[in-house]
PDB file of N, CA, C and O in Angstrom:
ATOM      1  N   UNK A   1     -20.415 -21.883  14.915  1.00  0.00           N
ATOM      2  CA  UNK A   1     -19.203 -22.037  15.676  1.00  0.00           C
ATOM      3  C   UNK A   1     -18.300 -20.848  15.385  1.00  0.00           C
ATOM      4  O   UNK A   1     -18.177 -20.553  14.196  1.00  0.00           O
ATOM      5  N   UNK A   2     -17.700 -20.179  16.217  1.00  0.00           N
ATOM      6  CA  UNK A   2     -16.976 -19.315  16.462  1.00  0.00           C
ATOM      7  C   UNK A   2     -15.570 -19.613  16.487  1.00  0.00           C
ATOM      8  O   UNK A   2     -15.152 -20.060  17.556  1.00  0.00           O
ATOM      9  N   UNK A   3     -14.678 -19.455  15.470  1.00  0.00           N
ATOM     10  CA  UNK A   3     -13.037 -19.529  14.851  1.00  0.00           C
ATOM     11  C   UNK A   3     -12.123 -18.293  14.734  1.00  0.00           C
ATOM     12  O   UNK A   3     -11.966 -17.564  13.754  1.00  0.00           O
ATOM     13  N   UNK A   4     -11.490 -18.214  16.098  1.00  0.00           N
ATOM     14  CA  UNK A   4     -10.447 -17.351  15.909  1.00  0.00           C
ATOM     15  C   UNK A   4      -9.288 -17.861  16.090  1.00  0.00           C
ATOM     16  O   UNK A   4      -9.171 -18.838  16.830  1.00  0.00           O
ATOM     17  N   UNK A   5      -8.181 -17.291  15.439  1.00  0.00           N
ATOM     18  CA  UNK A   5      -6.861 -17.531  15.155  1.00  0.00           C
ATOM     19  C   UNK A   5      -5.703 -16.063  15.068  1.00  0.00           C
ATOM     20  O   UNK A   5      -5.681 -15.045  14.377  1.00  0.00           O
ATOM     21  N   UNK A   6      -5.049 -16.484  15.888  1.00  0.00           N
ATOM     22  CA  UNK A   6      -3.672 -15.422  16.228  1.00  0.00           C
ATOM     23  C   UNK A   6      -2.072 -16.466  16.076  1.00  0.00           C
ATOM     24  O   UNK A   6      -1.655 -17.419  16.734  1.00  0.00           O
ATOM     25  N   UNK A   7      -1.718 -15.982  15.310  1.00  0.00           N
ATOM     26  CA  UNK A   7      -0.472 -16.504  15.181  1.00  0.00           C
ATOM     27  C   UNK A   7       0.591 -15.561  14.962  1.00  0.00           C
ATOM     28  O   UNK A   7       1.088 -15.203  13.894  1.00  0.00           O
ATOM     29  N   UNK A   8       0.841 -15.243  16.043  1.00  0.00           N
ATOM     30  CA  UNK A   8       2.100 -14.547  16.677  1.00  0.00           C
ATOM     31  C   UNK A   8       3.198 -14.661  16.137  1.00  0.00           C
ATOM     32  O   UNK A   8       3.917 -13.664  16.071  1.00  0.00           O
ATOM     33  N   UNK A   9       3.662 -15.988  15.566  1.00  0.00           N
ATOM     34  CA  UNK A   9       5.044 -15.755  14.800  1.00  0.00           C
ATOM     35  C   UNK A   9       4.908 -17.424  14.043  1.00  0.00           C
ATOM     36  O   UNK A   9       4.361 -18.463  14.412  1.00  0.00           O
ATOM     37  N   UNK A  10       5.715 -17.032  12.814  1.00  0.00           N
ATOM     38  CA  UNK A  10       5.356 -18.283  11.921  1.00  0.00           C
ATOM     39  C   UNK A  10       7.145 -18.186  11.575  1.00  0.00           C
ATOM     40  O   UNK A  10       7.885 -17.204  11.521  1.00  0.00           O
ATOM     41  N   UNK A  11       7.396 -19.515  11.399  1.00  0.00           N
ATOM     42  CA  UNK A  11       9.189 -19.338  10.778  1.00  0.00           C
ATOM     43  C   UNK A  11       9.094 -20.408   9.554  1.00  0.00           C
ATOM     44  O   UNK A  11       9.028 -21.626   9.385  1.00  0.00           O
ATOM     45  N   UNK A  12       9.126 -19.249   8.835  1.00  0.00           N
ATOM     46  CA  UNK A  12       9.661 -20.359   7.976  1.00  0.00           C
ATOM     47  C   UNK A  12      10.782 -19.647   7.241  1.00  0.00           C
ATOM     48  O   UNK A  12      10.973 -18.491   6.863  1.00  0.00           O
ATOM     49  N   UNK A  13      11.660 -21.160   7.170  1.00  0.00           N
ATOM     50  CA  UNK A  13      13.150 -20.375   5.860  1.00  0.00           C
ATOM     51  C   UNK A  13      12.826 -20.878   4.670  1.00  0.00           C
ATOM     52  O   UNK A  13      12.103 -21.776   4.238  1.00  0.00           O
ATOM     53  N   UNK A  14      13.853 -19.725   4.076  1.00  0.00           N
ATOM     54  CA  UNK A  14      13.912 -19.899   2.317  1.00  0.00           C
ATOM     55  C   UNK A  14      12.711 -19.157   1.752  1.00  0.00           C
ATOM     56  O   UNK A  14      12.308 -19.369   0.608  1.00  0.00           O
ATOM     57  N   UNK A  15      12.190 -18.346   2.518  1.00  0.00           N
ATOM     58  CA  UNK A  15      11.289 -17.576   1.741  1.00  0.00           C
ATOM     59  C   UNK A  15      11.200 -16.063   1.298  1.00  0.00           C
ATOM     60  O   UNK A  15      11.402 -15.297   2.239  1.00  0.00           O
ATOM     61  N   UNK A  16      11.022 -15.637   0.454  1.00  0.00           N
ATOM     62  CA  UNK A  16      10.924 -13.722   0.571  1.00  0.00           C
ATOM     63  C   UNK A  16      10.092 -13.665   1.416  1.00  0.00           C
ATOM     64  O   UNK A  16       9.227 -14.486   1.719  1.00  0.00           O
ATOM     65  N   UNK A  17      10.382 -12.459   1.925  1.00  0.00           N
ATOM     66  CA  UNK A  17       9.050 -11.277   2.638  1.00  0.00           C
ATOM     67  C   UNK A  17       8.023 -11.749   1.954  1.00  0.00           C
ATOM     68  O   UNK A  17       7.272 -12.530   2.539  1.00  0.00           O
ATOM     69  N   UNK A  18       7.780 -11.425   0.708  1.00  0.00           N
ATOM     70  CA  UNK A  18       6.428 -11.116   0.023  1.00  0.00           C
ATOM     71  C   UNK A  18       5.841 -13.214   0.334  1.00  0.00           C
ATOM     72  O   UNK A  18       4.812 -13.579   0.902  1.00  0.00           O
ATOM     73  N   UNK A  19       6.610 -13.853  -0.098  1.00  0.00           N
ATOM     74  CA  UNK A  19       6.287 -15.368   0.208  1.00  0.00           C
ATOM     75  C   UNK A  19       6.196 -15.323   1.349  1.00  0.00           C
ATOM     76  O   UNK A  19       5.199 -16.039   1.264  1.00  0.00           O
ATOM     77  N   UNK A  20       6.289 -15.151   2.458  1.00  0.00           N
ATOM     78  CA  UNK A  20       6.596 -15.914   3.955  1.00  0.00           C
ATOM     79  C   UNK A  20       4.890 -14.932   4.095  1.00  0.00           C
ATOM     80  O   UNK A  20       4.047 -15.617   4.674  1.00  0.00           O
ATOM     81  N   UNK A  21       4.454 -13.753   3.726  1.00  0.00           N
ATOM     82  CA  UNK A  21       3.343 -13.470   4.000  1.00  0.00           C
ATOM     83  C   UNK A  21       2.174 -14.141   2.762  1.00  0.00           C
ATOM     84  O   UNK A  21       0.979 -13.961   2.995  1.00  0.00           O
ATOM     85  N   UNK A  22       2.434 -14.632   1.930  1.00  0.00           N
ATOM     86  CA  UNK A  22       1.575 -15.313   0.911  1.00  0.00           C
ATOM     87  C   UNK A  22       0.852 -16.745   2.499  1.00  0.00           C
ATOM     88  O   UNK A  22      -0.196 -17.050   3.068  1.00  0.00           O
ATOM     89  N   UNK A  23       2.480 -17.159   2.481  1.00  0.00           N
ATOM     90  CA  UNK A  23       1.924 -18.642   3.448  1.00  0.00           C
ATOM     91  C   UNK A  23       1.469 -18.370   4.722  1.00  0.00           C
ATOM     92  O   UNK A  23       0.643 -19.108   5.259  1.00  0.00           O
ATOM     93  N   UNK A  24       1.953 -17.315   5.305  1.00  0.00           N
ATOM     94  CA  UNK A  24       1.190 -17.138   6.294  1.00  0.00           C
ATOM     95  C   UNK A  24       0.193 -16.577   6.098  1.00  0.00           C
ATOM     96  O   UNK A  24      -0.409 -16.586   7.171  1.00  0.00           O
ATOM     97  N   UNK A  25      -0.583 -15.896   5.103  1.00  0.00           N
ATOM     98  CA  UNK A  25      -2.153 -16.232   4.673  1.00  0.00           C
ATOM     99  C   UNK A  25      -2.943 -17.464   4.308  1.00  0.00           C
ATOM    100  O   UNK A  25      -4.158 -17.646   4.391  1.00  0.00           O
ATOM    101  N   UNK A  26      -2.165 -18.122   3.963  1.00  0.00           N
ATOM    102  CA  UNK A  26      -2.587 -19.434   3.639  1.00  0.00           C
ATOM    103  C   UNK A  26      -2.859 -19.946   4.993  1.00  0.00           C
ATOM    104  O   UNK A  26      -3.938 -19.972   5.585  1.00  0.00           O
ATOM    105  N   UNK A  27      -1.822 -20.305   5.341  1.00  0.00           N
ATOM    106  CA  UNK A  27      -2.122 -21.025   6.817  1.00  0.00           C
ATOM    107  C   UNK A  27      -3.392 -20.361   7.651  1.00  0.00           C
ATOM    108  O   UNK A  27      -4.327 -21.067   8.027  1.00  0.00           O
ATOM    109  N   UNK A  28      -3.352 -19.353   7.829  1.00  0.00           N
ATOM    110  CA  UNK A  28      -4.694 -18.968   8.502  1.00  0.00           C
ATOM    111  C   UNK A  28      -5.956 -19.178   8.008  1.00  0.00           C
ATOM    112  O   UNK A  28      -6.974 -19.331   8.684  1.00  0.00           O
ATOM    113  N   UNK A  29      -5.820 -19.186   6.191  1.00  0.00           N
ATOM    114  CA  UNK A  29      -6.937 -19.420   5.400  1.00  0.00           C
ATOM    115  C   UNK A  29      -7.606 -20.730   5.964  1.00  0.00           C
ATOM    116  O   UNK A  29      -8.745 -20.956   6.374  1.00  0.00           O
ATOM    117  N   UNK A  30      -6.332 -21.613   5.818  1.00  0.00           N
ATOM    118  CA  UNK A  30      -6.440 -23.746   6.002  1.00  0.00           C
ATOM    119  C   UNK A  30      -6.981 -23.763   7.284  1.00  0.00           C
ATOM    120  O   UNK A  30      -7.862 -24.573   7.574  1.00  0.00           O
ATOM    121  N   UNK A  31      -6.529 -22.920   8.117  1.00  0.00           N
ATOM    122  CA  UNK A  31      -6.609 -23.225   9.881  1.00  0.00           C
ATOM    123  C   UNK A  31      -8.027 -23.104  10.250  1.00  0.00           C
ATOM    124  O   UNK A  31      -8.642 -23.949  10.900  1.00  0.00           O
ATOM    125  N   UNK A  32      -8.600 -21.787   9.706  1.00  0.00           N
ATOM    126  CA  UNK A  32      -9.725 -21.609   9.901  1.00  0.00           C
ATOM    127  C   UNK A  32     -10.519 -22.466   9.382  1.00  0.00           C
ATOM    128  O   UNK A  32     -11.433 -22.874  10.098  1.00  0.00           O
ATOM    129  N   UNK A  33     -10.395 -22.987   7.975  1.00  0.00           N
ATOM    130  CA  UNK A  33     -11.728 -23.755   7.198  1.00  0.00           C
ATOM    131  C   UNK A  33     -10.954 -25.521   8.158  1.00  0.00           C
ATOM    132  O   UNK A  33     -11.719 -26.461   8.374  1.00  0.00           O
ATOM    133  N   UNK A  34      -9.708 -25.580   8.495  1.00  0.00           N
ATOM    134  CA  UNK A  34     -10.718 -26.994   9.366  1.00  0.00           C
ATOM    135  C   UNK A  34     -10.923 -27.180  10.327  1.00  0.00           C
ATOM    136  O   UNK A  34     -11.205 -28.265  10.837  1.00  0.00           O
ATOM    137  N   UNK A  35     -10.763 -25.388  11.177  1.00  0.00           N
ATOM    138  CA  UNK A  35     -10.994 -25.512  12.793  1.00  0.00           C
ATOM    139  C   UNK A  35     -12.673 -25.465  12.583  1.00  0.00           C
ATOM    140  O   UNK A  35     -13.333 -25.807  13.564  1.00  0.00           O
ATOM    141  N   UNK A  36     -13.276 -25.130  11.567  1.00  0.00           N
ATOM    142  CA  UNK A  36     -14.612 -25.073  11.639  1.00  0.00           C
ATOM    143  C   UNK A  36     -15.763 -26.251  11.332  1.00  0.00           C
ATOM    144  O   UNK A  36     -16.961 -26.417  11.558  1.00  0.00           O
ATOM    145  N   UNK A  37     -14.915 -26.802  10.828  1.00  0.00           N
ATOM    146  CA  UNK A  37     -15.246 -28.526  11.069  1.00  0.00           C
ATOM    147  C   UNK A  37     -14.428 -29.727  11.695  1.00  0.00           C
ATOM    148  O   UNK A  37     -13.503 -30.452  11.329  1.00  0.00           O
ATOM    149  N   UNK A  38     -15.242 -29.579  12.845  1.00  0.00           N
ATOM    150  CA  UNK A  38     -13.343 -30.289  13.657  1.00  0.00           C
ATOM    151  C   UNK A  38     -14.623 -32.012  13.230  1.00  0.00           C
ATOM    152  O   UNK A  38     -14.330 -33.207  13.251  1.00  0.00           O
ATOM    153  N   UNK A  39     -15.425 -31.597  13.036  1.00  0.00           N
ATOM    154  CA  UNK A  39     -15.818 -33.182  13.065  1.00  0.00           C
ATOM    155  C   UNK A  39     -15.158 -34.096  12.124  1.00  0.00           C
ATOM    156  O   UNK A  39     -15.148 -35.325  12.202  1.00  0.00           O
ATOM    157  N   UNK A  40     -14.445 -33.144  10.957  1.00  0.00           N
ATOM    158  CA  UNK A  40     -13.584 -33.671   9.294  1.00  0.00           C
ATOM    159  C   UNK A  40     -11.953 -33.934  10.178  1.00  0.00           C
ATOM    160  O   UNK A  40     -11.175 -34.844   9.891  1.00  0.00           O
ATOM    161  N   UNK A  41     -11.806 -33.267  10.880  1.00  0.00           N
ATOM    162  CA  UNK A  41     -10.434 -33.103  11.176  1.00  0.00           C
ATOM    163  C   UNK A  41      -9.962 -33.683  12.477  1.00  0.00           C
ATOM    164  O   UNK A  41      -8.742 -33.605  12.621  1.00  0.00           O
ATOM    165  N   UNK A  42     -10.824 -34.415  13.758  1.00  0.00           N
ATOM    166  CA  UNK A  42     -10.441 -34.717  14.761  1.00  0.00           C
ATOM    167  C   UNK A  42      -9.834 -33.852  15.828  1.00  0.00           C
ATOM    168  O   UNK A  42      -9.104 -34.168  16.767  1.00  0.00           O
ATOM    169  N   UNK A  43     -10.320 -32.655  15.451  1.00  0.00           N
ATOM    170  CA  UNK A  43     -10.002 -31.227  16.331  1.00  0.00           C
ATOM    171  C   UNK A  43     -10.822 -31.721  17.557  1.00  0.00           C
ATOM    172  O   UNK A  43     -11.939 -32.237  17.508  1.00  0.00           O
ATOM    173  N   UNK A  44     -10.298 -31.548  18.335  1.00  0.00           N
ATOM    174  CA  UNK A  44     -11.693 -31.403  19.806  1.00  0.00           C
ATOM    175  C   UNK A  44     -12.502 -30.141  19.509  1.00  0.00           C
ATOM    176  O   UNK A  44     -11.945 -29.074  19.252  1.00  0.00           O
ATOM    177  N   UNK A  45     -13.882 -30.294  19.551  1.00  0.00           N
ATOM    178  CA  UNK A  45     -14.816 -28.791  19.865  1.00  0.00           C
ATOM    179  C   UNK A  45     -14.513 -27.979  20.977  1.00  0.00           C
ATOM    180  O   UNK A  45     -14.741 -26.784  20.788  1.00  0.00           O
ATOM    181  N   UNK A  46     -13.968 -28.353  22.320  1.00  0.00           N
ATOM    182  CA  UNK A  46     -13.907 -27.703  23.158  1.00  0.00           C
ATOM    183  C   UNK A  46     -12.579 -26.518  22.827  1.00  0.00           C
ATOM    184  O   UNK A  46     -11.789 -26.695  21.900  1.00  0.00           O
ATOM    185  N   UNK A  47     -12.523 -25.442  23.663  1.00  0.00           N
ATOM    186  CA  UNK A  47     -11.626 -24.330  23.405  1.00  0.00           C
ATOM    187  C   UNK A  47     -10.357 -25.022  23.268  1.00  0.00           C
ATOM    188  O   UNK A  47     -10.281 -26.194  23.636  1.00  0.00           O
ATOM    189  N   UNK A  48      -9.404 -24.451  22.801  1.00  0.00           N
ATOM    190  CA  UNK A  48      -8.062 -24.518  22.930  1.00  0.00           C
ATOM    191  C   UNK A  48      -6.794 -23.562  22.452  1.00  0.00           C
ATOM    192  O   UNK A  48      -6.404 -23.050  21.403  1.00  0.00           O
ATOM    193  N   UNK A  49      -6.419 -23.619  23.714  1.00  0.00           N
ATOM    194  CA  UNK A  49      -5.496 -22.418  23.890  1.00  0.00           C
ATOM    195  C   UNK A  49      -3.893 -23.027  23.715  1.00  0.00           C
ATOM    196  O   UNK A  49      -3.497 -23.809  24.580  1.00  0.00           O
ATOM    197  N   UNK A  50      -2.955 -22.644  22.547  1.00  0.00           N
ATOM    198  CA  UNK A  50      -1.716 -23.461  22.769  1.00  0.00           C
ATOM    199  C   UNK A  50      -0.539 -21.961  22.492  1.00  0.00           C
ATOM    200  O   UNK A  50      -0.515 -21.067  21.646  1.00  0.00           O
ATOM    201  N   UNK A  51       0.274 -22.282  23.621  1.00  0.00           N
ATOM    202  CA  UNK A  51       1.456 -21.534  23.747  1.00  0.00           C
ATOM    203  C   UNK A  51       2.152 -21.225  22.435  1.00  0.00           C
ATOM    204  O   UNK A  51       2.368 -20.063  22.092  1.00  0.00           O
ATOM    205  N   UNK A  52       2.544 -22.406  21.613  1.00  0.00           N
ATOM    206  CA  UNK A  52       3.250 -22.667  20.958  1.00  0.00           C
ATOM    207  C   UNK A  52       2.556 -23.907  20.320  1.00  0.00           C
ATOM    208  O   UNK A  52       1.956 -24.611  21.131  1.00  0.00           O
ATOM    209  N   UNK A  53       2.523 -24.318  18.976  1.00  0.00           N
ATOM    210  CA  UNK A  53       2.727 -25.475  17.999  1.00  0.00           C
ATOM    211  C   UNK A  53       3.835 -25.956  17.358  1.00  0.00           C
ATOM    212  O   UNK A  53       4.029 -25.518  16.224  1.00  0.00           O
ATOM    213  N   UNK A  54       4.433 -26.567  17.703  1.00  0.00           N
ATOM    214  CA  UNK A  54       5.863 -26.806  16.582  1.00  0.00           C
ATOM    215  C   UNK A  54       4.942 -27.821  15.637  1.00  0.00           C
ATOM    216  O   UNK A  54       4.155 -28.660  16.077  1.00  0.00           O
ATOM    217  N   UNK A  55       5.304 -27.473  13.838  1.00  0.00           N
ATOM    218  CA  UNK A  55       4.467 -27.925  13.284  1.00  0.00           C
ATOM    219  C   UNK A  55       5.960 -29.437  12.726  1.00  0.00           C
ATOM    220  O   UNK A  55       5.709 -30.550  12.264  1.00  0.00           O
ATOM    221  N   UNK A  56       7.241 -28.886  12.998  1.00  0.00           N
ATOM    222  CA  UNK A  56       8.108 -29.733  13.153  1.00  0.00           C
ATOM    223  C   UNK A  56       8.663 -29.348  11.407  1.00  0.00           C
ATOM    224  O   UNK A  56       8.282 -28.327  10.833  1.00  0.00           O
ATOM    225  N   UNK A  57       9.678 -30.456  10.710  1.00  0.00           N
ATOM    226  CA  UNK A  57       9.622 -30.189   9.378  1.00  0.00           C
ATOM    227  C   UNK A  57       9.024 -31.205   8.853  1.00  0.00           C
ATOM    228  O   UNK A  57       8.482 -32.234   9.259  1.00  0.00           O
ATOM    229  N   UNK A  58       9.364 -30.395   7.267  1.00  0.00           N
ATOM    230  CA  UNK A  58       8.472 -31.454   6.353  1.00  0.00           C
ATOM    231  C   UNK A  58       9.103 -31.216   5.187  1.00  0.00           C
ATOM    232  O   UNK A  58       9.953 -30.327   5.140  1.00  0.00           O
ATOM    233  N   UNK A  59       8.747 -32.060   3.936  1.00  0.00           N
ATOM    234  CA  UNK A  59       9.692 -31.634   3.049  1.00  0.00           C
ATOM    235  C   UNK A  59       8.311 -31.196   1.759  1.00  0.00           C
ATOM    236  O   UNK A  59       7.150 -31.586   1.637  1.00  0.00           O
ATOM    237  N   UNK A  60       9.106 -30.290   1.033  1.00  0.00           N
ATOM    238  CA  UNK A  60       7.957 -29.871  -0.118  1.00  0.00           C
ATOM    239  C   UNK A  60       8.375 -29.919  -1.785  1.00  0.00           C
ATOM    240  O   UNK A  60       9.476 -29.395  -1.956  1.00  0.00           O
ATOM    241  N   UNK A  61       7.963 -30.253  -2.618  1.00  0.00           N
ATOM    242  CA  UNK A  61       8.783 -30.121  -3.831  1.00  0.00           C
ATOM    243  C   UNK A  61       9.777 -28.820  -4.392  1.00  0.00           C
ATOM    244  O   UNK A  61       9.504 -27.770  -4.973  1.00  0.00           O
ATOM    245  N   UNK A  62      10.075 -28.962  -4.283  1.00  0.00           N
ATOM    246  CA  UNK A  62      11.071 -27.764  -5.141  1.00  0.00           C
ATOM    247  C   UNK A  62      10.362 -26.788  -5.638  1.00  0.00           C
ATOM    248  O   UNK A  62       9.628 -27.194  -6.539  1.00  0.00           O
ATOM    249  N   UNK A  63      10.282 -25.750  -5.443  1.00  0.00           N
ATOM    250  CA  UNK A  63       9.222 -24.224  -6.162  1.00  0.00           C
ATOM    251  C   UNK A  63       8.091 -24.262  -6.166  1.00  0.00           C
ATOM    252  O   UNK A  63       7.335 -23.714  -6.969  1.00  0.00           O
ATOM    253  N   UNK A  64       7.625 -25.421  -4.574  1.00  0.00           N
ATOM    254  CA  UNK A  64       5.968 -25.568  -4.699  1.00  0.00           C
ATOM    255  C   UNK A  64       5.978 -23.570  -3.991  1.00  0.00           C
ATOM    256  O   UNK A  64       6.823 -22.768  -3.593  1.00  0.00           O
ATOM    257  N   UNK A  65       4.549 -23.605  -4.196  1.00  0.00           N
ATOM    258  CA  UNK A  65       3.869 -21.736  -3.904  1.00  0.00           C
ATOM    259  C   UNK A  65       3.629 -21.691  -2.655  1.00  0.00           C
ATOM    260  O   UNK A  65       2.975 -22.536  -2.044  1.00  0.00           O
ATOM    261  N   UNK A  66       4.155 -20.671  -2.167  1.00  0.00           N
ATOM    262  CA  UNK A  66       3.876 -20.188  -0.567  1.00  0.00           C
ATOM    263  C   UNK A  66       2.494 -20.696  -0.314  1.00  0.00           C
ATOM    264  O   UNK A  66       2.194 -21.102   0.809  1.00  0.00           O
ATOM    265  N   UNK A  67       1.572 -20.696  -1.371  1.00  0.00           N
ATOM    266  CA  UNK A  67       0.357 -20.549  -0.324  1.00  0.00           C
ATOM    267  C   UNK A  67      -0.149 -22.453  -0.274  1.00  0.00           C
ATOM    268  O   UNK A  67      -1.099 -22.687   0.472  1.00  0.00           O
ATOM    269  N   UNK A  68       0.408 -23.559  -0.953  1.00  0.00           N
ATOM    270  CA  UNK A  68       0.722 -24.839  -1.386  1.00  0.00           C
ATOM    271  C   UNK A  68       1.397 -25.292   0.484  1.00  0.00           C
ATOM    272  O   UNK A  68       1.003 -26.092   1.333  1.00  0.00           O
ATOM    273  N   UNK A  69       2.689 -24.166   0.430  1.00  0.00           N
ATOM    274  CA  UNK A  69       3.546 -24.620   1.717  1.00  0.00           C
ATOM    275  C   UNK A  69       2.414 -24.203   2.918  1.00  0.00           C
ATOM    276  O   UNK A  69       2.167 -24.948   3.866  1.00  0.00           O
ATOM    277  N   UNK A  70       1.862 -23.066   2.739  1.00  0.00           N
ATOM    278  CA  UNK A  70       1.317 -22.769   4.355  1.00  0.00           C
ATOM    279  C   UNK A  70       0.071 -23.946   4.247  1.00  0.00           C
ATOM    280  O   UNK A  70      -0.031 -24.853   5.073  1.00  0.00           O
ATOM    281  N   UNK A  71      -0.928 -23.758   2.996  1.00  0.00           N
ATOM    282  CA  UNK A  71      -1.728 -24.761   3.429  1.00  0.00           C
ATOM    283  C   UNK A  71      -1.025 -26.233   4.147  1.00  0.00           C
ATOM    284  O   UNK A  71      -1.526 -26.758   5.142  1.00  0.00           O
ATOM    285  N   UNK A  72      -0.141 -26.619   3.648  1.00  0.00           N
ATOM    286  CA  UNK A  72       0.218 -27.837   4.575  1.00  0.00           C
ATOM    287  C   UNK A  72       0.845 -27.677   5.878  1.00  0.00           C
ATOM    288  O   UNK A  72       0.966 -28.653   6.618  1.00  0.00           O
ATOM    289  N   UNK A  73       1.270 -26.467   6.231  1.00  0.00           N
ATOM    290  CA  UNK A  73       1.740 -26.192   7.240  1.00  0.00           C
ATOM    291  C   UNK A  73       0.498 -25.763   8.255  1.00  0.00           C
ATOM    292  O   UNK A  73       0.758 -25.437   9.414  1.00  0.00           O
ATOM    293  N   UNK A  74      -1.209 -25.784   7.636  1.00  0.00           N
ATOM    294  CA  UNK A  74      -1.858 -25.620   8.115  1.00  0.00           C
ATOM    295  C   UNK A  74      -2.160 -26.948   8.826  1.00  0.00           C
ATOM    296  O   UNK A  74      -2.355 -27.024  10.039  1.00  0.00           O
ATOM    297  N   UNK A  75      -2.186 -28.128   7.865  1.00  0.00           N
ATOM    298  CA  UNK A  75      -2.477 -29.436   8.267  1.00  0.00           C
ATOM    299  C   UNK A  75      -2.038 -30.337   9.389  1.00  0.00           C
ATOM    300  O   UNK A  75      -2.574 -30.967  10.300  1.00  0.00           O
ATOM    301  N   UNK A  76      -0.513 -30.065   8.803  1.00  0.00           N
ATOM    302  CA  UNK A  76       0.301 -30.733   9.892  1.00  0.00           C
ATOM    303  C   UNK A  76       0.090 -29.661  11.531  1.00  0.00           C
ATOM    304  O   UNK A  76       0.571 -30.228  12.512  1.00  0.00           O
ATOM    305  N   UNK A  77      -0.491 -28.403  11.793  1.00  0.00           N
ATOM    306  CA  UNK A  77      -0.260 -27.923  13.017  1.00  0.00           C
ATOM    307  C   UNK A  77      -1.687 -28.312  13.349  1.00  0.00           C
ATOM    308  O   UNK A  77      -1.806 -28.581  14.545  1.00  0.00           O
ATOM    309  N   UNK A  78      -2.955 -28.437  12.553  1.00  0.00           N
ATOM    310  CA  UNK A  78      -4.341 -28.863  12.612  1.00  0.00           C
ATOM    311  C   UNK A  78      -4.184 -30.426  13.667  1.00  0.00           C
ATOM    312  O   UNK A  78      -4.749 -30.690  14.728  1.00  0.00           O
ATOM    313  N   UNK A  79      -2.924 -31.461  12.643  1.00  0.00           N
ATOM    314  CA  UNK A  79      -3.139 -32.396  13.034  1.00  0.00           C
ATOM    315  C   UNK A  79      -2.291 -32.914  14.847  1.00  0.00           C
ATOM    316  O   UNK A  79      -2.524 -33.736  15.733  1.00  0.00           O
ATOM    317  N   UNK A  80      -1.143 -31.689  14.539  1.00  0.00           N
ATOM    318  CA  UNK A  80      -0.710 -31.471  16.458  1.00  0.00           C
ATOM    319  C   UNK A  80      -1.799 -31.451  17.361  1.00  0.00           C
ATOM    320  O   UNK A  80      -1.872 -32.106  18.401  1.00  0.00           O
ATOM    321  N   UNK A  81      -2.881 -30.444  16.784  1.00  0.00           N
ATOM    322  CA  UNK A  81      -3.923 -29.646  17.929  1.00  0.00           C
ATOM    323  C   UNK A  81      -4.725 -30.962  17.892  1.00  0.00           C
ATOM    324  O   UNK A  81      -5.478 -31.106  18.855  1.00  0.00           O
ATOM    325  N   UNK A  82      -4.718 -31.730  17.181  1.00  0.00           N
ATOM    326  CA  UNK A  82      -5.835 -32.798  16.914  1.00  0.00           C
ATOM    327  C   UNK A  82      -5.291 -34.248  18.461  1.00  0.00           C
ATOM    328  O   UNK A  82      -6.018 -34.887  19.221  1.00  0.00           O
ATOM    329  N   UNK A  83      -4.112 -34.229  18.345  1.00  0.00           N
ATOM    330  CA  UNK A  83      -3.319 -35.012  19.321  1.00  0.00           C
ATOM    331  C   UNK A  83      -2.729 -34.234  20.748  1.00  0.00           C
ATOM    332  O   UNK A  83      -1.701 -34.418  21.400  1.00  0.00           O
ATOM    333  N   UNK A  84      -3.764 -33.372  20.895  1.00  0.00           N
ATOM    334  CA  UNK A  84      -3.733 -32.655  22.132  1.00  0.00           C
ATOM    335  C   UNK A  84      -4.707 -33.184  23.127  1.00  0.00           C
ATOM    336  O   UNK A  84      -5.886 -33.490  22.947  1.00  0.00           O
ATOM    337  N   UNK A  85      -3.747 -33.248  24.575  1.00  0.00           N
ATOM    338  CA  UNK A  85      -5.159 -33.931  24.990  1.00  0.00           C
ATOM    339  C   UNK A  85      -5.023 -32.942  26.346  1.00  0.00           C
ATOM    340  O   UNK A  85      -5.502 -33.689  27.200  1.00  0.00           O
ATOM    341  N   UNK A  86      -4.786 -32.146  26.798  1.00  0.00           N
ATOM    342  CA  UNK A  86      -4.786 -30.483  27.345  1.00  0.00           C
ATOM    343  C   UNK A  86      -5.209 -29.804  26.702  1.00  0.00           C
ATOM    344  O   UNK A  86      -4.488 -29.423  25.780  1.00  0.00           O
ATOM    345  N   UNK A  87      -6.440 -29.319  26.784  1.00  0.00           N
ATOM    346  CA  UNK A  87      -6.693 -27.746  26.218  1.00  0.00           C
ATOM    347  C   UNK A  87      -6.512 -26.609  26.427  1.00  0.00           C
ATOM    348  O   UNK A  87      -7.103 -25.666  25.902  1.00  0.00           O
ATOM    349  N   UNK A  88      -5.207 -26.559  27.659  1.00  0.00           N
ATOM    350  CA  UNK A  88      -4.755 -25.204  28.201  1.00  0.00           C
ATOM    351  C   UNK A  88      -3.387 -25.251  27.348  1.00  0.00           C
ATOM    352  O   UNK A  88      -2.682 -24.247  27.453  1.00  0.00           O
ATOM    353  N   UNK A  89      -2.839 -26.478  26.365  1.00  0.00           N
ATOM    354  CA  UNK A  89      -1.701 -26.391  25.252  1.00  0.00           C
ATOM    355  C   UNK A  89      -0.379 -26.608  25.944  1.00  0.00           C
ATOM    356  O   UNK A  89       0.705 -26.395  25.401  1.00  0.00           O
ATOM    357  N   UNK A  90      -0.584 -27.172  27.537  1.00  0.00           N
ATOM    358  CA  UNK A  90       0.825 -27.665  27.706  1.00  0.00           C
ATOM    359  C   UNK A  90       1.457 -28.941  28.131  1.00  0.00           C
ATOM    360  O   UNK A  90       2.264 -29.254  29.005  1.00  0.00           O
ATOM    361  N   UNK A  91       0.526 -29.830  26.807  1.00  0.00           N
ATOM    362  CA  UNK A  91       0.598 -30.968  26.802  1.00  0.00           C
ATOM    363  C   UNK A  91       2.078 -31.378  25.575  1.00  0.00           C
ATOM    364  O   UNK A  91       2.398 -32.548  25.363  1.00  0.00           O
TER     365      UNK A  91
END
């Protein structure tokens, strides 16, 4: 199976430069390992193309590690795409 990922812009506050790119490695790390088993994750196999994900907020412990925050910020946008029922993403 074939897993690509572009993420055009990630926001997150309260982070340094050097953090906001730790998690946004992370997140791509998470995204990829469970877009590649959507059978673990309830991903649809078929393509999907989304404009935008709002992964929404969430709350995290106090001085958890950028790459702690993106992995869950991987989950919760895994589990949006998972409750998509458009695969052109403008559902």
């Amino acid at each position: 199976m074939k897993v690509e990922i572009e993420i055009g812009a990630l926001v997150l506050h309260g982070f340094s430069p050097a953090e906001r790119r730790a998690a946004g490695a992370a997140v791509k790390r998470e995204m990829e390992r469970r877009l590649a088993a959507p059978e673990k994750t309830a991903i649809p196999t078929r393509g999907i193309t989304a404009a935008r994900v709002d992964a929404g907020s969430f709350v995290m412990a106090p001085g958890s590690r950028a790459g702690t925050v993106g992995s869950e910020t991987a989950r919760v946008v895994c589990a949006r795409l998972a409750m998509r029922t458009d695969p052109r993403g403008t559902d």
